[in-house]
DSSP file (Angstrom, degrees, kcal/mol; ACC not computed):
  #  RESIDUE AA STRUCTURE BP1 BP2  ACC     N-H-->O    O-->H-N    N-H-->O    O-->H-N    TCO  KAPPA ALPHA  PHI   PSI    X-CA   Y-CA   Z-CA
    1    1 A X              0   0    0      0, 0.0    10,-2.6     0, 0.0     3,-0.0   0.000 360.0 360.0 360.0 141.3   37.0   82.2 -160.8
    2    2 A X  B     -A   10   0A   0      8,-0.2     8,-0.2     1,-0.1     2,-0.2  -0.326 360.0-100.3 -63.4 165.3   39.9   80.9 -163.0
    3    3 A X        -     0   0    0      6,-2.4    -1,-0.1     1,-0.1    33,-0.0  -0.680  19.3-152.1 -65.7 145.4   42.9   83.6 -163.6
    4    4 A X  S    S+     0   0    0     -2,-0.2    -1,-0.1     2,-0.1    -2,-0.1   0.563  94.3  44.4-106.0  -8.1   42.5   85.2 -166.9
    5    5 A X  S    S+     0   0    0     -3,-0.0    -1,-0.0    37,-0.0    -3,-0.0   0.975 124.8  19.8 -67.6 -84.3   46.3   85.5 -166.7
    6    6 A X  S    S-     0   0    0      3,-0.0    -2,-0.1    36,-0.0    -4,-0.0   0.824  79.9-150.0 -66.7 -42.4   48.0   82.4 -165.4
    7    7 A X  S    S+     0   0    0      2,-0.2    -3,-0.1     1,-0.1     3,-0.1   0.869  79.2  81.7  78.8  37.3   45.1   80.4 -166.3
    8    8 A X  S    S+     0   0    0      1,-0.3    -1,-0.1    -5,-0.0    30,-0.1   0.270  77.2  57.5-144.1 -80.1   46.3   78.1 -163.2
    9    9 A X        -     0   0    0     -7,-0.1    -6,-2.4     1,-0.1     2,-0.4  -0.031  67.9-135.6 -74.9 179.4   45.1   79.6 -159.9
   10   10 A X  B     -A    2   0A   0     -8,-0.2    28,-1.6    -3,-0.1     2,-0.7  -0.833  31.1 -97.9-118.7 154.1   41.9   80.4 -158.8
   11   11 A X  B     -B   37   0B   0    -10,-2.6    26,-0.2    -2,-0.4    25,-0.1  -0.863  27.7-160.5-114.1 139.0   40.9   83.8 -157.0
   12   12 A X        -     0   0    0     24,-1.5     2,-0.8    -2,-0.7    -1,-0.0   0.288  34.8 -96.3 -96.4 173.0   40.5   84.3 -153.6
   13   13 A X        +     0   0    0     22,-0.2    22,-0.2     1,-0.1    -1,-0.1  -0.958  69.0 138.8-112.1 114.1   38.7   87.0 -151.8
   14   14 A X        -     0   0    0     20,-2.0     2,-0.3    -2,-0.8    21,-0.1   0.231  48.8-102.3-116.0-120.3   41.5   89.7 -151.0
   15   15 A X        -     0   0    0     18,-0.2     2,-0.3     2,-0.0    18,-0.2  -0.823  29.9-168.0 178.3 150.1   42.6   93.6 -150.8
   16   16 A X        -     0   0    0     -2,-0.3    16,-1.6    16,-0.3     2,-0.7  -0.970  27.2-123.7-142.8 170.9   44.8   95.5 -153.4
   17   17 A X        -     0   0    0     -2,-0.3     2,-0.3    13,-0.2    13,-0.2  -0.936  34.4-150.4-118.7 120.6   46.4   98.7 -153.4
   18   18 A X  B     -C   29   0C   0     11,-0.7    11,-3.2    -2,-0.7    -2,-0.0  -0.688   3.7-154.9-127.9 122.8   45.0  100.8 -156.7
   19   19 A X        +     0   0    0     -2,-0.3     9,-0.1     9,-0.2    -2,-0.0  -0.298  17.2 175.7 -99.2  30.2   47.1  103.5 -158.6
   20   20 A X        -     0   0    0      6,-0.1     7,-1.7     1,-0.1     2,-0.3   0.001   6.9-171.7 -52.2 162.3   45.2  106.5 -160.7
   21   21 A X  E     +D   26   0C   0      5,-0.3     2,-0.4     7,-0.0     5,-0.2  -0.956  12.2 173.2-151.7 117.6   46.4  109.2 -162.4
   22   22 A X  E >   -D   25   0C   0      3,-1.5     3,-2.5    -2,-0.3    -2,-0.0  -0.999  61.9 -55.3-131.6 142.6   44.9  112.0 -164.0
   23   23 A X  T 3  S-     0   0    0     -2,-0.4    43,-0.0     1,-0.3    38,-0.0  -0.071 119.4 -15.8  20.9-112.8   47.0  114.9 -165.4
   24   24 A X  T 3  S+     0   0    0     -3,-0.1    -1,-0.3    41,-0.1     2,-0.2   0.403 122.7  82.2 -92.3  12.8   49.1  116.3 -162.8
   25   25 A X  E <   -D   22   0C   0     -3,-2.5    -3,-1.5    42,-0.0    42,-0.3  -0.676  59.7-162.7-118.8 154.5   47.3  114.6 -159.8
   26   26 A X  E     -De  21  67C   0     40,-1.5    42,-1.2    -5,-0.2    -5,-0.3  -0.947   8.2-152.3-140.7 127.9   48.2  110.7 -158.7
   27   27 A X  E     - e   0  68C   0     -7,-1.7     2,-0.2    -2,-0.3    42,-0.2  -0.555  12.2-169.3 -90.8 156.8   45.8  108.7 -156.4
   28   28 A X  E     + e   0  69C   0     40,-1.2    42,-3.9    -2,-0.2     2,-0.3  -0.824   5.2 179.9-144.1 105.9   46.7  105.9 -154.1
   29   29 A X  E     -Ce  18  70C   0    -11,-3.2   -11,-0.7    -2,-0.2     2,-0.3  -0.720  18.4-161.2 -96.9 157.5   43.6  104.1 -152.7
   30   30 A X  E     + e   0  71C   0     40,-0.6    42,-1.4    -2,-0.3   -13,-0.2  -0.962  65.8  26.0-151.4 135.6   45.2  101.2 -150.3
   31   31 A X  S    S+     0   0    0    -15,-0.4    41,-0.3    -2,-0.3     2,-0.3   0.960  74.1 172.7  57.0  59.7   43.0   97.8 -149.1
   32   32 A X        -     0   0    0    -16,-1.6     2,-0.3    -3,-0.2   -16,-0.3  -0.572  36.9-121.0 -61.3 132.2   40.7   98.0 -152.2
   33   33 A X        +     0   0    0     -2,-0.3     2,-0.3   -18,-0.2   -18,-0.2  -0.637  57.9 129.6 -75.2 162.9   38.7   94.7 -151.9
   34   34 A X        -     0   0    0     -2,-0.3   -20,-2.0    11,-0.1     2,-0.3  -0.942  56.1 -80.7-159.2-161.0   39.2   92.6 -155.0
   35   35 A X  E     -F   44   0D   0      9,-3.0     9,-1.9    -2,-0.3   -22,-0.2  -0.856  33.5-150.2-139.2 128.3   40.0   89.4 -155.9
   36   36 A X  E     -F   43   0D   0     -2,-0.3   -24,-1.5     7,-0.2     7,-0.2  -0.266  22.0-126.5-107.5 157.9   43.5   87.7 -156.1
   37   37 A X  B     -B   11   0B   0      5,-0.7   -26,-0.2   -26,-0.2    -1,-0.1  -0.722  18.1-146.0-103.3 149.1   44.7   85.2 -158.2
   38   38 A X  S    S+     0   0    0    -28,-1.6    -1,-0.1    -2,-0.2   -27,-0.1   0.758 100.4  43.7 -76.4 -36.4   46.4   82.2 -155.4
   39   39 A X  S    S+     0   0    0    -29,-0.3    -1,-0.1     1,-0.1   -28,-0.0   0.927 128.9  11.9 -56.9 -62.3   48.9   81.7 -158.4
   40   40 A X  S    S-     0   0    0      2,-0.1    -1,-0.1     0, 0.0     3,-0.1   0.073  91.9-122.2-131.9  -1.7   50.3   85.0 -160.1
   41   41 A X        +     0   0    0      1,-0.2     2,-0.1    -4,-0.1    -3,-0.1   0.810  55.1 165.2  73.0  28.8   48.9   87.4 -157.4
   42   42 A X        -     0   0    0     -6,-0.0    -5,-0.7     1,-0.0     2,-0.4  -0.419  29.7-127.0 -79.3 145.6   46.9   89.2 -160.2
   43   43 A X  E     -F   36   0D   0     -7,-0.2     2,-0.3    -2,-0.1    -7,-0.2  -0.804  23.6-177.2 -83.1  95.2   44.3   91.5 -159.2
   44   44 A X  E     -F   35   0D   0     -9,-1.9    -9,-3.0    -2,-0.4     2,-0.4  -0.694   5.6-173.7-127.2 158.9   40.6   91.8 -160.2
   45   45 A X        -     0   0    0     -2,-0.3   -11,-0.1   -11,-0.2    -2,-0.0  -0.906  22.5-127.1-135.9 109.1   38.4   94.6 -158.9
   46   46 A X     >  -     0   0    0     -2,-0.4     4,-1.3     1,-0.1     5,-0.2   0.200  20.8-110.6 -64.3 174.1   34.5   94.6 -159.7
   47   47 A X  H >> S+     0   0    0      2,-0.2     4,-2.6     3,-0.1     3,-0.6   0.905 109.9  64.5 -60.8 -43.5   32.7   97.2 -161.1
   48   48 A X  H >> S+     0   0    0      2,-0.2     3,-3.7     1,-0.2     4,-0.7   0.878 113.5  42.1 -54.9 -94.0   30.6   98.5 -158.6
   49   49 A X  H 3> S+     0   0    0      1,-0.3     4,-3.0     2,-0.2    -1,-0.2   0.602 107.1  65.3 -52.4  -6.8   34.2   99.6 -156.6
   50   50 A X  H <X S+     0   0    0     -4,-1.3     4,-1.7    -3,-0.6    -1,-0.3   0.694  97.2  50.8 -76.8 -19.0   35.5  100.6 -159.8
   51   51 A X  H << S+     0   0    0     -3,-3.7     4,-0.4    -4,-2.6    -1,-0.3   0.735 105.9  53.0 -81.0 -26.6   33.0  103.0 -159.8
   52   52 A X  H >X S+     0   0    0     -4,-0.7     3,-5.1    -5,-0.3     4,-1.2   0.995 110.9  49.9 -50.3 -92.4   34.0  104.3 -156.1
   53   53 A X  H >< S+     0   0    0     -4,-3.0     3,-0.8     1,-0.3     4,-0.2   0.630 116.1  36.7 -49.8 -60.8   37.7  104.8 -157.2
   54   54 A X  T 3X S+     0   0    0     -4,-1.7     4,-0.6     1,-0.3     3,-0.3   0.613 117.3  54.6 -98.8   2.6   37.2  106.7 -160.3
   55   55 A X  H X> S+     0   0    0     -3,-5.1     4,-3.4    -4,-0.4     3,-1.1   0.930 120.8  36.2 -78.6 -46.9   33.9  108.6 -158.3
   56   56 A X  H <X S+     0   0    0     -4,-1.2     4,-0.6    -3,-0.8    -2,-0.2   0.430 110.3  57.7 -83.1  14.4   36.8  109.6 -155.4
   57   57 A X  H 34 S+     0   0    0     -3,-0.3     4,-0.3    -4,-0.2    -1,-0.3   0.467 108.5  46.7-124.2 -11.9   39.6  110.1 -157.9
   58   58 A X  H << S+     0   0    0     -3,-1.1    -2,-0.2    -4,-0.6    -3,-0.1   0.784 111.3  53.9 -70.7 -43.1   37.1  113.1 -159.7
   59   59 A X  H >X S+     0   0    0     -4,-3.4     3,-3.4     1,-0.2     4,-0.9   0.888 117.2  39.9 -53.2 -96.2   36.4  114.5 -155.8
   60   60 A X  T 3<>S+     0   0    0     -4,-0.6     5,-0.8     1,-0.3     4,-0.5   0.602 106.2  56.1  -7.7 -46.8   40.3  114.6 -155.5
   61   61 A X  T 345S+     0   0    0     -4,-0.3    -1,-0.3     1,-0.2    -2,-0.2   0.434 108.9  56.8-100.3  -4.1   41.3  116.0 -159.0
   62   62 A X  T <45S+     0   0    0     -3,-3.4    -1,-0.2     1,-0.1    -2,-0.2   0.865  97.7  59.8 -78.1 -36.6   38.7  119.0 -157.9
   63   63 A X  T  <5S-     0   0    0     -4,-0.9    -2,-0.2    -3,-0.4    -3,-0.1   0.597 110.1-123.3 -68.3 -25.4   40.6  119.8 -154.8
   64   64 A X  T   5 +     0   0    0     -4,-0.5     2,-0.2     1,-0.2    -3,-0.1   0.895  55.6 155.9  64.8  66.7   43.5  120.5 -156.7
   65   65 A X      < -     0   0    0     -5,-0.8    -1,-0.2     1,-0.1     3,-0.1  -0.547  35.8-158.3 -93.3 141.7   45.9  117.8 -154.7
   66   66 A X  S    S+     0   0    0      1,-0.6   -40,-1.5    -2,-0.2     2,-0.3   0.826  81.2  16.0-104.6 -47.1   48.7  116.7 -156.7
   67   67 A X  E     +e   26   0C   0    -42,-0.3    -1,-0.6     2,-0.0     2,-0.2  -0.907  60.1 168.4-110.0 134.8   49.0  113.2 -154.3
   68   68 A X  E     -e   27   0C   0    -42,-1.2   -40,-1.2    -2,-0.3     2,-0.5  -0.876   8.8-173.9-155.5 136.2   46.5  111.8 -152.0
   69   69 A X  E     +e   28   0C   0     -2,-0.2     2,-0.3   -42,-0.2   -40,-0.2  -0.956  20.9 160.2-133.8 131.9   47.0  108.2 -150.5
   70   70 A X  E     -e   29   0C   0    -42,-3.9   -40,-0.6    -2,-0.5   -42,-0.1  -0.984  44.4-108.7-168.8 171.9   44.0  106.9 -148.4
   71   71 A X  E     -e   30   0C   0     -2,-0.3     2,-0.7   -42,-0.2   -40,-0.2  -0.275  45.3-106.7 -88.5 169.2   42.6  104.0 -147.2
   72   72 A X        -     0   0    0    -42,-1.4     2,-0.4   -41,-0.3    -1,-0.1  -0.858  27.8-148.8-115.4 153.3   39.1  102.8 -148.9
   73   73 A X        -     0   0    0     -2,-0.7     2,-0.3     2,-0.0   -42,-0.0  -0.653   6.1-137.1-103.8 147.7   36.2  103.1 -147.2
   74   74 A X              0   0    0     -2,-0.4    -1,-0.0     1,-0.0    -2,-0.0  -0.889 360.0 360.0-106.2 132.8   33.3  100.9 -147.5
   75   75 A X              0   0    0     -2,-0.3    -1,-0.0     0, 0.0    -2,-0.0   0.343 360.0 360.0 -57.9 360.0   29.8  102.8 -147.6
């Protein structure tokens, strides 16, 4: 896929490291798969994991954690 950014590279099969926030609480998920642009290093992350993060960033914001940094796990 082209970059919708640079509009120059193409993306690569990669990992990204993924930042939420919800009130007082801030997630950090680390080796998200995605895919990276070879060019401008942009990130894109399909839906189907987008749906993971924001499912484990509601488990978290329950626990009443203010930070939690973890790896992602594949099911």
């Amino acid at each position: 896929m082209k970059c919708a950014i640079c509009k120059h590279g193409e993306t690569e099969t990669g990992h990204a490291t993924v930042t939420l926030e919800r009130d007082a609480l801030t997630l950090v998920v680390k080796n998200v798969p995605a895919r990276v642009c070879s060019t401008c290093g942009e990130e894109y992350i399909d839906e189907q994991t987008t749906r993971k993060l924001f499912s484990t960033l509601d488990e978290v914001s329950k626990s009443g954690a203010l930070v939690d940094i973890r790896n992602y796990q594949v099911a």
